[in-house]
GUFI-516882 format. One record per residue (C-alpha): x, y negated, z. Coordinates in pm, whole numbers, plus 50000, padded with zeros to 5 digits. Example, Ala and Ser with C-alpha at 12.3 -4.5 7.8 and 13.67 -1.06 7.14 Angstrom:
512305045050780/513675010650714/
//
This chain:
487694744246396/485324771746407/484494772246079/488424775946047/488484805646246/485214821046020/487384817045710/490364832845872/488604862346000/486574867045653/489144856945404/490254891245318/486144905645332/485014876145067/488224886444863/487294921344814/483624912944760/485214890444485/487274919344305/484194941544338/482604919744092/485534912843854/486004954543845/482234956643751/482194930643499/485054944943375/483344983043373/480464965543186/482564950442908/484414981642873/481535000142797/480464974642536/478254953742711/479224921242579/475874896042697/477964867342875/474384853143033/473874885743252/477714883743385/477444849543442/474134856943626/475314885743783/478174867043959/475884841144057/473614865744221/476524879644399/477854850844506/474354835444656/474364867444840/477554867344955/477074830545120/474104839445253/475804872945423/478404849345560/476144821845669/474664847745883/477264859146076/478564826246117/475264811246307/475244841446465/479124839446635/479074801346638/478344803347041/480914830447059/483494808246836/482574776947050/483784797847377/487184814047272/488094777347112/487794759047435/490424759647694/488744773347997/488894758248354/487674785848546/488394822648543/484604826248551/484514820348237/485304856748167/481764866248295/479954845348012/478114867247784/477994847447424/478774873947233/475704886847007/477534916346774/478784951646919/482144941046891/481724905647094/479604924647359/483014951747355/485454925047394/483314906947606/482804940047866/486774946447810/487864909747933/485364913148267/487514948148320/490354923248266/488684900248510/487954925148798/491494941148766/492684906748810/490884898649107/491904927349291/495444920849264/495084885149353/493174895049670/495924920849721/498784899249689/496994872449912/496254897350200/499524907650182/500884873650208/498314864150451/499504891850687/503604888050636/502904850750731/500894862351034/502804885851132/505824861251086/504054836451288/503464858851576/506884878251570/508664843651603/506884833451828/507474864052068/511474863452002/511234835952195/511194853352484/514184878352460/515744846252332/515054824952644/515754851152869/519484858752738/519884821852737/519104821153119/521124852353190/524054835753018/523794800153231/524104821553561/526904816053736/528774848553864/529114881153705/526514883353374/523784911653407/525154932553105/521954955853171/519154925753137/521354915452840/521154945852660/517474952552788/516954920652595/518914924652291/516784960052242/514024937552226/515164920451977/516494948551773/512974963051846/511734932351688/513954929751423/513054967451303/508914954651300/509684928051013/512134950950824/509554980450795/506754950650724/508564933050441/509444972250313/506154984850323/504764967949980/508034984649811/507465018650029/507585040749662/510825026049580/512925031449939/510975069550049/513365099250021/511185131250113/513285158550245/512795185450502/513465174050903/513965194051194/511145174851384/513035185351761/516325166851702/514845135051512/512205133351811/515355137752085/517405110951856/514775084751882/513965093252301/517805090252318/518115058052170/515115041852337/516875056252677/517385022052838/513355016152741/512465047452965/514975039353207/514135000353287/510435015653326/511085045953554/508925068153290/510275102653212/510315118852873/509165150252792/510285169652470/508115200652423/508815211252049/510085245651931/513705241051716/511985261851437/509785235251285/510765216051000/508825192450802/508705175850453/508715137850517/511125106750489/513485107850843/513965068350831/510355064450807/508985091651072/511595078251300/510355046151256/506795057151388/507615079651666/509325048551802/506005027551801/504285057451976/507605058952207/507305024352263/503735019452315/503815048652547/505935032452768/504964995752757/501485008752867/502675029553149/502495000453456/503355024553713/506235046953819/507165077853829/504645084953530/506015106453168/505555108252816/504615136752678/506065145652325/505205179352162/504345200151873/501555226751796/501075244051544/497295245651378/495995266851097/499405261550971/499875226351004/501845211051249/500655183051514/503215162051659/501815144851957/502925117052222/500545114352508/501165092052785/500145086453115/499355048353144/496195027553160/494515040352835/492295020852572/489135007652635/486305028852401/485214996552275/489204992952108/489775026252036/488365021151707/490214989851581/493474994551728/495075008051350/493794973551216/496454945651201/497014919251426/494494936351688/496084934952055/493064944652221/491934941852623/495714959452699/497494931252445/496174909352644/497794922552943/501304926752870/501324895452604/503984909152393/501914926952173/501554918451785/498584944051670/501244956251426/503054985351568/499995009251531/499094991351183/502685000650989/502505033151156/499105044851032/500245028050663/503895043250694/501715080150775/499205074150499/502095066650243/503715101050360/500625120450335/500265126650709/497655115150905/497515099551239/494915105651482/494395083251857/492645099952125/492125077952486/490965080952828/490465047453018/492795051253328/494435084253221/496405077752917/496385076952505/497625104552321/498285095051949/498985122251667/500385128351371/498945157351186/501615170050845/499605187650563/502555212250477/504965229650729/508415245450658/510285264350896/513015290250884/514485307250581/515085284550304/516075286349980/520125279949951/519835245149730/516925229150005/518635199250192/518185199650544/517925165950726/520135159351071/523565178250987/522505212550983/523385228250654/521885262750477/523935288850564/523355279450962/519655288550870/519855317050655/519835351050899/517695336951099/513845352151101/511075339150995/508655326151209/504865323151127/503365289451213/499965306651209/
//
């Protein structure tokens, strides 16, 4: 079988060394040279030599032959080194490229399913709850509770939102749609809908973000991580009375959107894991409906976007967690720019132009 594989590879190489000699002996007898004992010598010679030449390189890829002949039975077998020539030690360095490229995608695809089943695990585990509770609610006798009900189903919905954006995440190229946002009215859309959250809680929101600043990012997506702050902000604040903080400053031209909150805080032994997935942390522990993932998809979601997200945290006094965009629009845009949340072009143009700076 190898020598099989020699032939193949050196058929055409012993054909032309063949015709060489015909087109010489034929140059020879041309030119008058007619003694048949020097051709026939002549092609003996060059045969010899050719055999030997072939020989050669044959010993010399036999190990090489012997290892892309047998089926392997590990991928390991990729970081053999058999090859002796410049062109096995090339195709030998290519296929551990190969190799490497292919581990990292298997390690990448086996995270990734490592943490959907996690995260699976956990989330199912935690509907339980919500699920149990609007069971109860619905065996009372009497009038049913419509506001536990619905507190409940928000849970859910809450819940149901996590594993959507999860499962969407490894596909996040194919479903963003980057278009400019009025940052004030998505912010008051996503307080307004997580009213019964801030209500149930007795914590107060407060918006302080000037109408004029617009930014370049995917709505759906944003909204989806102001909500975890929102959320967090809340579930964290234990006693009444307290608010939530929500504004927007402008820095050297880039705007900071900011939720600070005025509940227990992280622990500075936390602070630095809490954007890693599945971490619940000292406070986790506390409420025990936490998941680690809220913080995770957000700092992913802001990462994919190009913003980054930054968690500052006072044990006691509250966490403030930021979001930092590397490009700010505002006022006076061009007539074919889409803005996001109904307001169309020609309700912007007139208006001035406001520095950010």
């Amino acid at each position: 079988m190898n020598f099989r594989l020699f032939a193949k590879e050196h058929a055409a190489y012993v054909i032309f060394q063949l015709i060489m000699v015909f087109f010489i002996m034929l140059l020879y007898w041309l030119d008058g040279f007619r003694n048949v004992d020097t051709a026939i010598y002549s092609v003996v010679i060059s045969t010899l030599l050719i055999l030997s030449f072939l020989f050669g390189r044959y010993v010399k890829r036999y190990a090489f032959y012997q290892k892309v002949l047998l089926s392997p039975k590990q991928m390991e077998a990729a970081l053999q080194r058999d090859g002796k020539s410049p062109e096995q030690l090339q195709v030998e360095e290519y296929l551990q490229g190969l190799y490497r490229l292919y581990q990292n995608e298997v390690q990448a695809l086996y995270a990734n399913q490592k943490r959907h089943l996690q995260f699976m695990n956990q989330w199912v585990h935690q509907m339980k709850t919500p699920l149990a509770v609007a069971e109860l609610l619905l065996q009372e006798d009497g009038n049913l509770d419509k506001r536990s009900m619905q507190e409940e189903i928000d849970r859910l919905k809450r819940g149901l939102d996590s594993v959507l954006m999860n499962a969407r995440l490894d596909t996040f190229e194919q479903d963003m749609q980057i278009e400019r946002v009025y940052v004030k009215m998505l912010v008051s859309e996503v307080v307004s809908e997580n009213k019964r959250l801030f209500i149930t809680h007795h914590v107060y929101p407060v918006i302080s973000i000037d109408e004029k600043y617009i930014v370049p990012t995917d709505s759906k997506w944003l909204k989806f991580v102001i909500e975890q702050f929102i959320t967090n902000a809340v579930k964290y604040t234990f006693e009444e009375g307290k608010k939530v903080h929500i504004r927007a400053d402008c820095q050297q031209g880039q705007l900071l959107l900011s939720v600070q909150d005025e509940g227990i805080g992280i622990p500075s032994a936390d602070l630095p894991r809490v954007l890693k997935a599945f971490f619940t942390g000292e406070n986790g522990r506390k409420t025990g409906e936490s998941t680690g993932m809220g913080l995770y998809l957000a700092n992913e979601i802001c990462g994919k976007l190009g913003h980054k997200l930054t968690i500052t945290s006072e044990l006691g006094k509250g966490t403030t967690v930021s979001v930092l965009f590397q490009k700010v629009a505002e006022r006076g845009l061009p007539e074919d720019d889409h803005i996001k949340n109904g307001r169309s072009d020609e309700g912007i143009r007139g208006e001035s132009d406001t520095s950010c700076d």
